[in-house]
C-alpha positions in Angstrom: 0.0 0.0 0.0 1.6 3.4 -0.9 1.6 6.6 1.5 -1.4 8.5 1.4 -0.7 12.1 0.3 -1.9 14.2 3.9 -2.7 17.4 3.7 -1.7 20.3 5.8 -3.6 20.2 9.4 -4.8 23.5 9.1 -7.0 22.6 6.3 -10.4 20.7 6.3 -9.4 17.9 4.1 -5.5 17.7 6.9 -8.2 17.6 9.8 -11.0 14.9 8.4 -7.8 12.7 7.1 -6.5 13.0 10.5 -9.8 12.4 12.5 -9.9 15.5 14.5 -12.3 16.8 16.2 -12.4 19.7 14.6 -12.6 18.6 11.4 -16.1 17.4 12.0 -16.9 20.7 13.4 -15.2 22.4 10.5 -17.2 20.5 8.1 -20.2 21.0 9.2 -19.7 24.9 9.3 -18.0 24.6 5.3 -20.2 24.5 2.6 -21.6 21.6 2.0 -20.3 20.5 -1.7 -16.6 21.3 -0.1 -17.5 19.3 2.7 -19.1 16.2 0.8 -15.7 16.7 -1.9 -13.4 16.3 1.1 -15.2 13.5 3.2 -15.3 11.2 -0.1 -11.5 11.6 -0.4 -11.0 10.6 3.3 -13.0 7.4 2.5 -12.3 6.8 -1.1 -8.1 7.2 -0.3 -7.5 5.1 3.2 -5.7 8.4 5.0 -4.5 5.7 8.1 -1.0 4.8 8.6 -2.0 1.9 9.9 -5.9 0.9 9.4 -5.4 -1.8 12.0 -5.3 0.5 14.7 -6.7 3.1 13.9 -10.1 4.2 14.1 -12.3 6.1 10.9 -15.2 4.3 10.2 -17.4 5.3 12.8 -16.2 9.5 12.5 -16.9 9.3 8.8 -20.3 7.5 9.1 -21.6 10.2 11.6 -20.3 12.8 9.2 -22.5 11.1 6.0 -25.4 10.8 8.2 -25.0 14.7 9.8 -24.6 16.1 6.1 -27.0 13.8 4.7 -24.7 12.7 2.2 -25.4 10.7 -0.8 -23.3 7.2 -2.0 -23.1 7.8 -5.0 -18.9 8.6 -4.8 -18.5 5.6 -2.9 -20.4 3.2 -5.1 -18.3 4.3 -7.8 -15.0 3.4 -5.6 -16.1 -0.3 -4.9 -17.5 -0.8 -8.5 -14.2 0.7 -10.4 -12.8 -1.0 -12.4 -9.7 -1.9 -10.1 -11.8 -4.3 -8.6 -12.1 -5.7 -11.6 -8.5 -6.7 -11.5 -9.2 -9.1 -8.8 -6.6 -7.3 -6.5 -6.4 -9.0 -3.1 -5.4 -6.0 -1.1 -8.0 -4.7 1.4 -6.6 -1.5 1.6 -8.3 -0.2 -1.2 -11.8 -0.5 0.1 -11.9 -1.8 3.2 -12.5 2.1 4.6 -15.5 2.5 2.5 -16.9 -0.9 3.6 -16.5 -0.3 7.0 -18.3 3.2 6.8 -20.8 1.7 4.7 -21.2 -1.3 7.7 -21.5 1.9 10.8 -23.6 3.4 7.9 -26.2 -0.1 7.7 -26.3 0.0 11.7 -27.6 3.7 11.6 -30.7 2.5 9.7 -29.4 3.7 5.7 -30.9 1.1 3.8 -28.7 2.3 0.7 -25.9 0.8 2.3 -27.1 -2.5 3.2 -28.2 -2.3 -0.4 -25.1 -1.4 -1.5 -22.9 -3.8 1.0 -24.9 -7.0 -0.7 -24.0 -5.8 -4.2 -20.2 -5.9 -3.3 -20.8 -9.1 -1.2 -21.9 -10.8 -4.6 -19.4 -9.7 -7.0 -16.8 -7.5 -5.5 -13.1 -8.5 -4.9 -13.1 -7.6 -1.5 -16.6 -9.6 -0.6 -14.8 -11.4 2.4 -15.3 -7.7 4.8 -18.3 -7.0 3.2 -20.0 -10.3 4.1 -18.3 -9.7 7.5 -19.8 -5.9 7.6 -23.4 -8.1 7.1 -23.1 -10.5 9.2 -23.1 -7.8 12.0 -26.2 -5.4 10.2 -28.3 -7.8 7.3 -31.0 -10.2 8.1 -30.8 -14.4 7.8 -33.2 -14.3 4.6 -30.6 -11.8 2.9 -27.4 -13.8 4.1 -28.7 -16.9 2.8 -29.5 -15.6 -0.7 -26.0 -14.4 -0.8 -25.1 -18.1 -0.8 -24.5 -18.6 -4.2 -22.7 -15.6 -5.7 -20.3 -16.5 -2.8 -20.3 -20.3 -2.9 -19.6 -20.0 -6.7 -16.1 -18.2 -6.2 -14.8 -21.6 -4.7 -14.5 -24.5 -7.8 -15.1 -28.0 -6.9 -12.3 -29.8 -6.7 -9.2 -30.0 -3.7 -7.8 -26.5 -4.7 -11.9 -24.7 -4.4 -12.2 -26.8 -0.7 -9.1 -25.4 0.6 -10.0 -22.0 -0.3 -13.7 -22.5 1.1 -12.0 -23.9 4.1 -9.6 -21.2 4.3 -12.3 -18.0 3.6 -14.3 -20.1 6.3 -11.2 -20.1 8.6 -10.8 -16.2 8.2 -13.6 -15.0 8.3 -13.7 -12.4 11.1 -17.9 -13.3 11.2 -18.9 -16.7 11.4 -22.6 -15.9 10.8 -23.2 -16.5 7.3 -21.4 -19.4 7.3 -23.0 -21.0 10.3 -26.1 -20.2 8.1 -25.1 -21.6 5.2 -23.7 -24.7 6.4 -26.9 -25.6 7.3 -28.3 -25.8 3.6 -25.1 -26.4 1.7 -22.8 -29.7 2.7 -19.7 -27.8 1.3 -19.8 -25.3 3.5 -20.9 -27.7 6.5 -17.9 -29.5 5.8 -15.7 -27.0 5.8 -16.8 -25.1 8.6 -16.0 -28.7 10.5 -12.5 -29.0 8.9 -11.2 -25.7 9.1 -10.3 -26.0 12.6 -8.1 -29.3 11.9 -6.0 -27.3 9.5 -5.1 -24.7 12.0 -4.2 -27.3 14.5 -2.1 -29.1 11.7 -0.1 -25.9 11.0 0.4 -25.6 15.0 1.6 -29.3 14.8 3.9 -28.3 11.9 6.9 -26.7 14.0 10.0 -25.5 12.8 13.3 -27.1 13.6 14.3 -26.2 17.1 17.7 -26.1 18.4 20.1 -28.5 21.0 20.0 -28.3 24.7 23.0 -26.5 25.1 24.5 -22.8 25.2 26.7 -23.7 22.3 23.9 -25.6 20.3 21.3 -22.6 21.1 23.7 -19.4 20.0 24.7 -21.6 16.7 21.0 -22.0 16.1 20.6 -18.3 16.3 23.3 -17.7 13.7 21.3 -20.3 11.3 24.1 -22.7 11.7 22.9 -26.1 10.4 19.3 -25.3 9.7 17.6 -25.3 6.6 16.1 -22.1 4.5 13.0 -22.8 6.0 14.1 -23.7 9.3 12.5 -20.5 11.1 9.2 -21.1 10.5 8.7 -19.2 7.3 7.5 -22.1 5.2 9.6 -20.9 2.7 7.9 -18.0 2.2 10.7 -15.9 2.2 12.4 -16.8 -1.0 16.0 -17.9 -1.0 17.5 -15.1 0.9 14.8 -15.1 4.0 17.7 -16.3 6.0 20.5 -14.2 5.0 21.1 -10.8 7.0 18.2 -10.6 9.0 17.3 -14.4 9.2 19.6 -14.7 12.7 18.3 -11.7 14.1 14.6 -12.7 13.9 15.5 -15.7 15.9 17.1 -14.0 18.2 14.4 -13.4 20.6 13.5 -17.0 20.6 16.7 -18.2 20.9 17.0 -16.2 24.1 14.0 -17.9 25.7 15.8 -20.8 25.0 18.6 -19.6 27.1 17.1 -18.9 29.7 16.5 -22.4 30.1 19.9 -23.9 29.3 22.4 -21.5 30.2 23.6 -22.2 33.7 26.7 -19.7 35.6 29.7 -21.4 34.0 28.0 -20.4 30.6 28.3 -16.5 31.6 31.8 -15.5 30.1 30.7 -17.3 26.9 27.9 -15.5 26.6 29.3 -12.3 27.0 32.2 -13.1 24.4 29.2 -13.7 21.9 27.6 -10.1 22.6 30.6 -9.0 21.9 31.6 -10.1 18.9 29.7 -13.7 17.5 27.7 -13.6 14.7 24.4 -10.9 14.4 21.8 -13.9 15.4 23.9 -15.0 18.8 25.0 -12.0 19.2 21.6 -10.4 19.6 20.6 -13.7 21.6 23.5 -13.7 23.8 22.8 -9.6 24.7 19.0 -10.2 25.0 20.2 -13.0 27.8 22.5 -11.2 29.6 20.2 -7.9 29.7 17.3 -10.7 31.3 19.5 -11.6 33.8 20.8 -8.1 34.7 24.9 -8.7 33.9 26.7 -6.5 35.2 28.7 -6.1 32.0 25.6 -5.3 29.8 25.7 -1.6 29.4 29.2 -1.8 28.0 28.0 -4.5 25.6 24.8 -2.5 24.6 26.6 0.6 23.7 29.2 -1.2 21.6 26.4 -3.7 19.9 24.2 0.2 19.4 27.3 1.9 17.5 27.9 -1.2 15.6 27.8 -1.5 11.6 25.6 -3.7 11.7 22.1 -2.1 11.7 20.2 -5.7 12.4 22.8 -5.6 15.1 22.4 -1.9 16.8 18.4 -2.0 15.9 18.2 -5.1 18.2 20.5 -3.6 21.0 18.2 -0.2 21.2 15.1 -2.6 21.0 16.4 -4.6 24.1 17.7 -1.5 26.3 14.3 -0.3 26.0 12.7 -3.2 27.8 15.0 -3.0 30.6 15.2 -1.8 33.9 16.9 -1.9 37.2 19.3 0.8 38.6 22.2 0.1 37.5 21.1 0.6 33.4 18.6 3.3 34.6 22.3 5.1 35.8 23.9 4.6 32.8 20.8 5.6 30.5 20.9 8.8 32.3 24.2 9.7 30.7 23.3 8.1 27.4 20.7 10.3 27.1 22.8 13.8 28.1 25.1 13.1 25.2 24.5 16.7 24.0 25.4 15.0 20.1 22.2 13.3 20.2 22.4 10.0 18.3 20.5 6.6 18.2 21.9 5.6 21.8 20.4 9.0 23.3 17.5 8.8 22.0 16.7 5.0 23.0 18.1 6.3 26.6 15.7 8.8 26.4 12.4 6.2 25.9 14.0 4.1 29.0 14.1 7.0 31.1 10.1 7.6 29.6 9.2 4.4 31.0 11.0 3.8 34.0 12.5 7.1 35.0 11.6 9.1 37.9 10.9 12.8 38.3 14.3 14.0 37.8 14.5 12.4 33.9 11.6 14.9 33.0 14.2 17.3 31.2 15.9 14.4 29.5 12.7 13.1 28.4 11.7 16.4 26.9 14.3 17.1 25.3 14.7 13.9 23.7 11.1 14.5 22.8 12.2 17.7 20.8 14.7 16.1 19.8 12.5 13.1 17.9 10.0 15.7 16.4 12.9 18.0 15.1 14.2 15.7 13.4 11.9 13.0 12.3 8.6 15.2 12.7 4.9 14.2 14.3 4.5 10.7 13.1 7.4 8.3 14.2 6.1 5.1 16.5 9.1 6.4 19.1 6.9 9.2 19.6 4.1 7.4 21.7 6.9 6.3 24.6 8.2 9.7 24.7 4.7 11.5 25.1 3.4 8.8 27.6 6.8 9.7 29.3 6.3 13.3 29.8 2.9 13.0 31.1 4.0 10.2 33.6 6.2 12.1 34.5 4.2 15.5 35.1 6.6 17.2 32.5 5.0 21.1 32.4 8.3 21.8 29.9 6.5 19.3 27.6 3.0 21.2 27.3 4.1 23.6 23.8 5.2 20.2 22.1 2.8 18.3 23.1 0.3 20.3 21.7 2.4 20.4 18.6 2.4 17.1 18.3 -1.6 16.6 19.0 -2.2 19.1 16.2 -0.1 17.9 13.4 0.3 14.0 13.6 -1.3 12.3 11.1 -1.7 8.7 13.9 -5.0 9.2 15.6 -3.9 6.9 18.2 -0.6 9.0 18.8 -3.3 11.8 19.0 -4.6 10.6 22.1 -1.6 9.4 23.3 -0.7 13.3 23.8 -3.9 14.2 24.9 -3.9 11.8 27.2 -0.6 13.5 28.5 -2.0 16.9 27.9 -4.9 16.4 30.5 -2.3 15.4 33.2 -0.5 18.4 32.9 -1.4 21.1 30.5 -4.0 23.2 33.0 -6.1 24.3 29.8 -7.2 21.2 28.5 -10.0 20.7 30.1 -11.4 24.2 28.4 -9.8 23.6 25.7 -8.7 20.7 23.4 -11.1 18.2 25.7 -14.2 19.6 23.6 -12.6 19.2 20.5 -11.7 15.7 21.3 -15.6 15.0 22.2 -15.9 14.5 18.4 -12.6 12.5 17.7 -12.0 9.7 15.9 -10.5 7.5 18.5 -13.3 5.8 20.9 -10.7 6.4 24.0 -9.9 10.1 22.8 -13.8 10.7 23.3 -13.6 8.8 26.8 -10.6 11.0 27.8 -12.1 14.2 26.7 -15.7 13.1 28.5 -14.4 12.7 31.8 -12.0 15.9 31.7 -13.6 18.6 29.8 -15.1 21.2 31.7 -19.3 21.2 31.4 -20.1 24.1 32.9 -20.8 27.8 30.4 -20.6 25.8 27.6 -24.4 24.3 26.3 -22.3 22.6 23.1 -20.7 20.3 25.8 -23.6 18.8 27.6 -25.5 18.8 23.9 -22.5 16.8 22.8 -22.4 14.6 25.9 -26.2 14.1 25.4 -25.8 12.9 21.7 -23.2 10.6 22.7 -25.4 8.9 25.4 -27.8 7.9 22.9 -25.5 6.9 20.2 -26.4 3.3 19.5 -22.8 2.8 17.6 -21.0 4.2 20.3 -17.9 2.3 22.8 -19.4 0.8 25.5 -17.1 2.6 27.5 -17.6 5.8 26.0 -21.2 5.9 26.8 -20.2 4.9 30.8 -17.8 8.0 30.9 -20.4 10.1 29.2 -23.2 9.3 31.4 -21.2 9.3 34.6 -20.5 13.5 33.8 -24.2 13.7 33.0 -25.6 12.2 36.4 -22.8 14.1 38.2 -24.2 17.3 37.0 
C-alpha cells in the first residue's frame, strides 16, 4: 500500500484525514459541496497509517449521516474497475466498507443495499460479508449463498480456499447459516479448525540443549532455509542478514533455560563479537538476567555497523530496567550530540525514569519531532513519558504534536498526557476531542472537559449517550458527567 498524500492540518481535508475533532466541526460549518468533496477523499483514499489500529469508520459515518450525504462517490469506488483486477489487497476499500457497515447499523438502507451488491461480485466480498453479518438479516445472508459459494471450484484446490475463507472470516454468521443448507460449506466449517491445528503441529526445527547448540542455532548454523518457521515463504534469501536476528528473541528464551553460571563469560564473548543472530541472543540474555557487563555491551552492539545488530540492542535497552542501566541511561541520554543511543536512553528513562528524567525526556522528545517530525512510532513512549512524568516543559510540544500528527492513536496518546499536565485542557482541546475519531480520545475528553458555560458540551455529551454505535465505555464516561451534574 503506498503513503497516502496528507494534507496540511490547518486545512479541512488535513483535519477529516487526521480524525480531529475539529474537522467534524469544521465540516459541518463549510459548505456543503466542499465538505461532501473532502469527506469522499478521506473514504475513497484510506488516509491511516495503519488501518489496524486506527479508528475512521465510525467518525466518517456520523459525518455522511449529519450532512446527509449521498453514496453515490462511494459506489463508484467499490464498482471501479480496479476491482475488476481481482486485487487482493483490502486496503483499497476496506474504509468504505467499514463506513458503509456503521452506515447499515444507523438504519441507511442504501448501504445495506449497497454492501450485498459488493458481497456478490466485489473483490473484496470477504469484509463486506463480515460488515453483514453484524447489520443484514438471515433471509438476505442466505441468498448471498450462491454468488459467494460460486467463487470456490469443486475440486481440492476450491475446498481449501472454502475452508480457508471459512477459517478467516472475522464473522462466522453467514457461514453458520449456510452450512446448514449447503454440505460444502458444513464440511468445511468442521475441517477448518483441523488445519489450524495441523499448521500448530507443523513446527520449525528447534535447536540442542545446550548454550553452544542454542547461540549456533541463532546464527542459522545447520538449519535449513526454512528452518524459522517461514514455510519458505521468504524466497532464498529469507535467511541471510536478517534471518539470525529474527530468531534471536527465541533463541533467548531458549537460554534462559539452558544457560547455567559457567556459561556466563561465553555469553558475553558472543555479545561481543559472535555472529548478528547469537549475538543479539546472547545480549537479550544477559540484559534478562541483569549482567553486570551489559551496558558496556549494549553501547558497543548500538554503534555497531551492523544495523540488524544496533536495531536489536536499542530494541532490548528499552525493555529493561533496574538501577544500575537506569544510571547509565541517564548519561546516554545527556550526550549533547544526540544519536541513536540517546535517543533509545531517552524512551528508558520515559518508562522507568523518575521525576528528575523529565528534562531528559523532553528534550529527547524535541529532539524526535525536530528531526523525524509528528509521526514516528518512538513518539508514543516519549509523550506517555512526559505525562508520567508530570513534564510542564512538555505542554508547547505536546500540543504540537496533537495538532499535526497524522496517527489518531498518537493523537490521544498526547492528549492523554496533555490532561495530566497542561492546565487548559479541560477548556480547551477536551471539547474538540468529544468529536474525535478515536473511541478512548472521546472517553478521555468526557471525563476531563469542563461542562459548565458551555451548552455545546452537555448537547454533545447528550448525543453521545444515545448513540447506538458508540464504545461501550464511551457511553459509561459520558453518562457518569451527565448524572454528576
Amino acid at each position: 500500500m503506498f503513503e497516502p498524500a496528507i494534507a496540511p492540518s490547518a486545512s479541512l481535508l488535513g483535519l477529516l484525514q487526521r480524525g480531529r475533532g475539529d474537522g467534524t466541526l469544521h465540516a459541518l460549518a463549510a459548505e456543503r459541496h466542499d465538505a461532501l468533496a473532502a469527506l469522499e477523499e478521506c473514504v475513497t483514499c484510506d488516509p491511516r497509517r495503519d488501518w489496524q489500529v486506527e479508528n475512521r469508520s465510525l467518525y466518517y459515518a456520523r459525518l455522511f449521516m449529519e450532512l446527509e450525504a449521498p453514496l453515490t462517490g462511494l459506489e463508484n469506488h467499490l464498482f471501479h474497475v480496479d476491482d475488476l483486477l481481482g486485487d487482493e489487497d483490502e486496503s483499497r476499500t476496506g474504509l468504505t466498507l467499514a463506513v458503509l457497515g456503521r452506515l447499515a447499523g444507523y438504519g441507511r438502507r442504501d448501504a445495506l443495499l449497497l454492501l450485498r451488491r459488493y458481497a456478490a461480485s466485489g473483490s473484496n466480498w470477504a469484509w463486506a460479508l463480515d460488515e453483514l453479518a453484524v447489520h443484514d438479516d438471515d433471509d438476505s445472508l442466505r441468498a448471498l449463498a450462491a454468488p459467494v459459494l460460486a467463487r470456490f471450484p469443486a475440486g481440492p484446490e476450491g475446498d481449501a480456499a472454502l475452508r480457508a475463507a471459512v477459517r478467516e472470516a472475522y464473522e462466522p454468521r453467514p457461514w453458520h447459516l449456510w452450512a446448514t443448507e449447503h454440505p460444502r460449506v458444513a464440511a468445511a466449517t468442521e475441517r477448518a479448525p483441523f488445519d489450524l491445528w495441523q499448521r500448530q503441529l507443523d513446527r520449525p526445527q528447534v535447536p540442542e540443549w545446550s548454550t553452544a547448540a542454542v547461540l549456533a542455532w541463532a546464527d542459522g548454523a545447520g538449519a535449513s532455509g526454512a528452518s524459522d518457521g517461514s514455510g519458505g515463504s521468504g524466497g532464498s534469501g529469507g535467511d541471510s542478514g536478517g534471518g539470525p536476528v529474527r530468531r534471536a528473541a527465541a533463541a533467548a528464551r531458549c537460554l534462559s533455560a539452558v544457560a547455567g553460571p559457567g556459561d556466563r563469560l561465553m555469553l558475553r564473548q558472543a555479545a561481543r563479537e559472535a555472529g548478528e543472530g547469537a549475538r543479539c541472543a546472547a545480549l537479550r540474555h544477559l540484559a534478562d538476567q541483569d549482567d553486570e557487563q551489559l551496558p558496556d555491551l549494549l553501547e558497543l552492539a548500538a554503534h555497531d555497523p551492523s544495523r540488524a545488530v544496533s536495531d536489536f540492542a536499542l530494541a532490548t535497552l528499552g525493555c529493561m530496567n533496574g538501577d544500575r542501566i537506569l544510571g547509565r541511561a541517564r548519561r546516554w541520554a545527556a550526550d549533547p550530540e544526540g544519536g541513536r543511543l540517546a535517543d533509545a536512553a531517552g524512551r528508558l528513562l520515559a518508562r522507568r525514569g523518575t521525576a528528575q528524567d523529565a528534562p531528559l525526556v523532553v528534550a529527547a522528545l524535541h529532539r524526535e519531532v525536530s528531526a523525524h517530525g509528528c509521526d514516528r512510532p518512538e513518539l508514543s513512549t516519549l509523550v506517555d513519558g512526559a505525562g508520567r512524568l508530570a513534564a510542564a516543559a512538555a505542554v508547547p510540544v505536546l500540543r504540537h504534536i496533537y495538532a499535526e500528527t497524522v496517527c489518531s492513536q498518537l493523537r490521544f496518546n498526547a492528549a492523554r498526557s496533555l490532561a495530566g499536565v497542561d492546565p487548559w485542557f479541560a477548556t480547551g482541546a477536551a471539547f474538540e476531542c468529544l468529536w474525535d475519531c478515536e473511541d478512548a480520545t472521546r472517553e478521555l475528553a468526557a471525563r476531563h472537559v469542563t461542562t459548565k458555560g458551555d451548552v455545546r458540551v452537555l448537547e454533545r455529551l447528550r448525543r453521545l449517550a444515545a448513540d447506538p454505535g458508540e464504545d461501550a465505555e464511551v457511553h459509561a464516561a459520558v453518562r457518569g458527567r451527565l448524572t454528576a451534574g
